[in-house]
N, C-alpha and C positions, 0 to 999 in steps of 0.2 A: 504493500500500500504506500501509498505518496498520497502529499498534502494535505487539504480539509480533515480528507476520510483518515489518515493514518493520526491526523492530531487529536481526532474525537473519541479514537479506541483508546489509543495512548493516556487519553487525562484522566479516564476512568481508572485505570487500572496503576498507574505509574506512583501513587501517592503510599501506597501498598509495600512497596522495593524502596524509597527512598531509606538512607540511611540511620535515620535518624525509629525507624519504624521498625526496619531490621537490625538493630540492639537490641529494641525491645523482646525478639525471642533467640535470644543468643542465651537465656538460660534453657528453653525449650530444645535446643542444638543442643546443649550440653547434657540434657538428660536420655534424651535419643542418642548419643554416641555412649554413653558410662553404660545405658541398658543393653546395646549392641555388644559393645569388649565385654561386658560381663556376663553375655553368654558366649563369646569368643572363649573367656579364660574355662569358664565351667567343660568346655568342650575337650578342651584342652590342647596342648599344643604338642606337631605344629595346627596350623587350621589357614584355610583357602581366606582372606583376607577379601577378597573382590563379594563371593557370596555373604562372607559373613559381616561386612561393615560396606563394602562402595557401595555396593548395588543399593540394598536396604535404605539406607542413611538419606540421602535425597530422596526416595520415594515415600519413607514418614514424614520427612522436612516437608512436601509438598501436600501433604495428606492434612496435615496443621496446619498450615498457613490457608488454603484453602477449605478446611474442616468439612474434608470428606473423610469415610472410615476408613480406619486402617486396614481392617480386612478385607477391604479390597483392594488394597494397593498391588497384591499378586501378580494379577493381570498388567498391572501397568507396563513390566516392563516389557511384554510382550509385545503391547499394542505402540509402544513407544518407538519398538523396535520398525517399525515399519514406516518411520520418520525419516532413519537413519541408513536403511539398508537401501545400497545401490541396486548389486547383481544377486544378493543373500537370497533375496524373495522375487518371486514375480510379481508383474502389473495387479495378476488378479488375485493373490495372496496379499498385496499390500494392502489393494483396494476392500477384502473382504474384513482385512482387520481392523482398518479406518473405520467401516463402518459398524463394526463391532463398540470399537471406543465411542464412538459416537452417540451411537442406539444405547451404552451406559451414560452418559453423561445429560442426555435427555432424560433416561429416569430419573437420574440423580437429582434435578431441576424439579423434576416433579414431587419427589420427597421433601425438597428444601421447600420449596415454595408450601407442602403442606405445614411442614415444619421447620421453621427457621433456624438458625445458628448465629452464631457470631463469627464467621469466616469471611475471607476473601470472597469465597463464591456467593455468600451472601451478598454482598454490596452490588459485588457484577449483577445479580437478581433484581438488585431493587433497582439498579438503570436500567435494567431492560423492561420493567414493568414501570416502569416511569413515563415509558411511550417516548425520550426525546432524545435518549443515546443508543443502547443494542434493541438489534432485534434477535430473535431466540438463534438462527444461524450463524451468527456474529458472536453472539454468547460461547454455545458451544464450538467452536472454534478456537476463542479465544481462551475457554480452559483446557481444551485437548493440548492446544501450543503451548500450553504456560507445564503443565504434565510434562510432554514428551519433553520439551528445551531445558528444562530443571530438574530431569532423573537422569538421563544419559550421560551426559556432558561431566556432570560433577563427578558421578562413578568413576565414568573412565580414567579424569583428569587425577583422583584421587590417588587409585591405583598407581599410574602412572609415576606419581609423585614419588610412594611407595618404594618402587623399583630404581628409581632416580638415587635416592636417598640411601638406599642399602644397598647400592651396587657398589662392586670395584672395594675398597676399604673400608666403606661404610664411614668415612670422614665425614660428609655433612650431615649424617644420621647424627653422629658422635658430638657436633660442634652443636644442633639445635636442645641435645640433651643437657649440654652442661648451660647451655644459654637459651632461654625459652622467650626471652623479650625480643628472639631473633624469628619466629615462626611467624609474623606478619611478612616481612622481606621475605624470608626466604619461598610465601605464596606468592610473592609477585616473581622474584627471582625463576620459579621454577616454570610458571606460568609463560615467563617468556621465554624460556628455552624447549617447551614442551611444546609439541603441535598436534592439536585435541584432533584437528581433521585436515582437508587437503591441505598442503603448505600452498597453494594458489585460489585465495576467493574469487568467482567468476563474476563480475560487475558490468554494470552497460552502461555507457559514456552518457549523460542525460544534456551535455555541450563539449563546443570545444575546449581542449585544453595543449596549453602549449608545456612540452619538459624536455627537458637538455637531450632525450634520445627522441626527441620528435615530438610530431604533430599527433593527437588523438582526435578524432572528430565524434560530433555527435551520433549513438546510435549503434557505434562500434562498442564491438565486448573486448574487455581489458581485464586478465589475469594478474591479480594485483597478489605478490610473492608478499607475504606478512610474513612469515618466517626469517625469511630476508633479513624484513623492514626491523626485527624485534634481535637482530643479531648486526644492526650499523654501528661499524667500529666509529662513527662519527659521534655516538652517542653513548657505544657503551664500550670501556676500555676491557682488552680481552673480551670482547662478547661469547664466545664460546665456551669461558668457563664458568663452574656455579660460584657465585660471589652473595652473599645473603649482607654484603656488608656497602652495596651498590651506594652511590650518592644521586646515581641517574632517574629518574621520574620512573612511575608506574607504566609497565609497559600496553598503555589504553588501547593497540591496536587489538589486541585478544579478544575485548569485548565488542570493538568496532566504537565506534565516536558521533556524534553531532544527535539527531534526530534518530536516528537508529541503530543508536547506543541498547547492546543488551538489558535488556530491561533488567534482568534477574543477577546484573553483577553485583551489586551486593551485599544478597543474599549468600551468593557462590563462593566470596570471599571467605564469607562469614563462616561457609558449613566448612571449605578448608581450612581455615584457621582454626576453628576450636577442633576437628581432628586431628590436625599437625599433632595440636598442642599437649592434647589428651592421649594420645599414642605413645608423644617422646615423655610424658609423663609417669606413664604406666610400665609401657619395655622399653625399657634406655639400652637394654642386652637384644632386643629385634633386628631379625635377621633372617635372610632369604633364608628358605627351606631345601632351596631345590637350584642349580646350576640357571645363569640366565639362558643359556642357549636352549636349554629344555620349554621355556617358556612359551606359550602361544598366545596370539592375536586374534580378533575376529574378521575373516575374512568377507568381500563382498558389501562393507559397510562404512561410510563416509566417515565416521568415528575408527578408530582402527584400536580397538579396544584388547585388554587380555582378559584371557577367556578366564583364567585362573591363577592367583598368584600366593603360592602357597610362602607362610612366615613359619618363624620358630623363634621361643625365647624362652 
């Protein structure tokens, strides 16, 4: 969406994500991650890390903030899946799932509206029956997006972090454990060396624009290299390595910038950071389970995710 129509969904919903909103359940983050490790620990170790805390973790966070049940969050990452999969799934596997998520999310509308809550999806409810912001397709759309954009993303990113941290020496595992005022940085830090999906965003020129390797014109698509952009030795010294002690700015291409700025950053922050934090808090001794070259990824899927990443501590 562009213009009017993108600013009218956006102001409904953006007041939600704003920083100052999302503090306010940064203790709710914190009780959903101590309840997840504390059935990690009961399980005992090692244990699969991705099933027992990524996956999970963002799909309660979403389940709360939007105050839908948690027993039904199962499904979600199923149908989430079908956001993210290039070649995983076919046209009419993607399309039967869409509309699975969908055909729940209209009941769900239906229950809420017999019976209210105090949630996100609440509010969206009451503009769409308000007659002068959504209408009920606009509705459900807009929380299958906020679902699917706010469970995947974080898991994988999570994960990923995981692996980042406890590879090789296990040195910057080691430095956020002895120093925990450092696990803010070190989410942006990783954030920018990490690339959650294609390292090329596919963009369509909406004017001209003139840059030192040429002319762009309107109308033309432009593969804009972020990964690149989040490793310019112009900006960051050594960009290649992990530095948790950067003086360079937040790396904002991650979320994308201006008007369609990710809504849900930070939120996303948020749910990484108090994991970091709680992690290096609990196993300061965490440690891959298993050789990285054993490790797998999910194949066919815009997110290039691990399927499973076993710990031990």
């Amino acid at each position: 969406m562009e213009g009017a129509e993108h600013r009218r969904i956006r102001k409904i919903v953006a007041p939600a994500f704003t920083p100052r909103r999302i503090q306010r359940w940064n203790d709710v983050l914190e009780v959903i991650v101590t309840d997840l490790l504390d059935t990690m620990v009961a399980q005992g170790s090692p244990a699969d890390v991705v099933s027992a805390l990524c996956l999970p973790y963002p799909t309660r966070v979403m389940c709360r903030v939007l105050d839908i049940p948690e027993g039904d969050s199962h499904r979600f990452a199923e149908w989430s899946n079908a956001f993210v999969s290039s070649i995983a799934l076919t046209g009419e596997q993607r399309t039967e799932l869409i509309l699975e998520f969908a055909e729940y999310i209209a009941h769900l509308l239906t229950r809420k509206r017999a019976q209210p809550g105090g949630g996100l999806i609440d509010d969206l409810i009451g503009a769409c029956d308000g007659g002068d912001y959504l209408d009920d397709s606009e509705l459900i759309g807009l929380i299958i997006s906020l679902i699917a954009a706010g469970t995947d993303t974080t898991a994988s990113v999570l994960a990923r972090f995981l692996l980042t941290l406890l590879s090789d020496d296990r040195r910057a595992w080691t430095q956020l454990v002895a120093r925990p005022e450092l696990v803010p940085n070190a989410v942006n830090e990783l954030l920018r060396l990490l690339v959650m999906g294609p390292s090329a965003a596919l963009r369509l020129a909406t004017e001209d624009v003139e840059l030192p390797s040429g002319r762009i014109s309107a109308g033309e698509a432009v593969a804009i290299a972020t990964s690149s952009a989040m490793r310019d030795e112009s900006i960051y010294r050594d960009p290649h390595r992990v530095d948790f002690e950067r003086s360079a700015p937040p790396p904002t291409l991650v979320f994308g910038k201006g008007a369609h700025a990710c809504l849900g950053m930070n939120l996303a922050r948020s749910e990484l950071t108090i994991a970091l934090r709680e992690l290096t808090h609990r196993f300061p001794d965490l440690a891959l389970a298993t050789p990285v070259s054993d490790l797998q990824f999910t194949d066919g899927e815009v997110l290039h995710s691990l399927t499973a990443l076993p710990l031990t501590w």
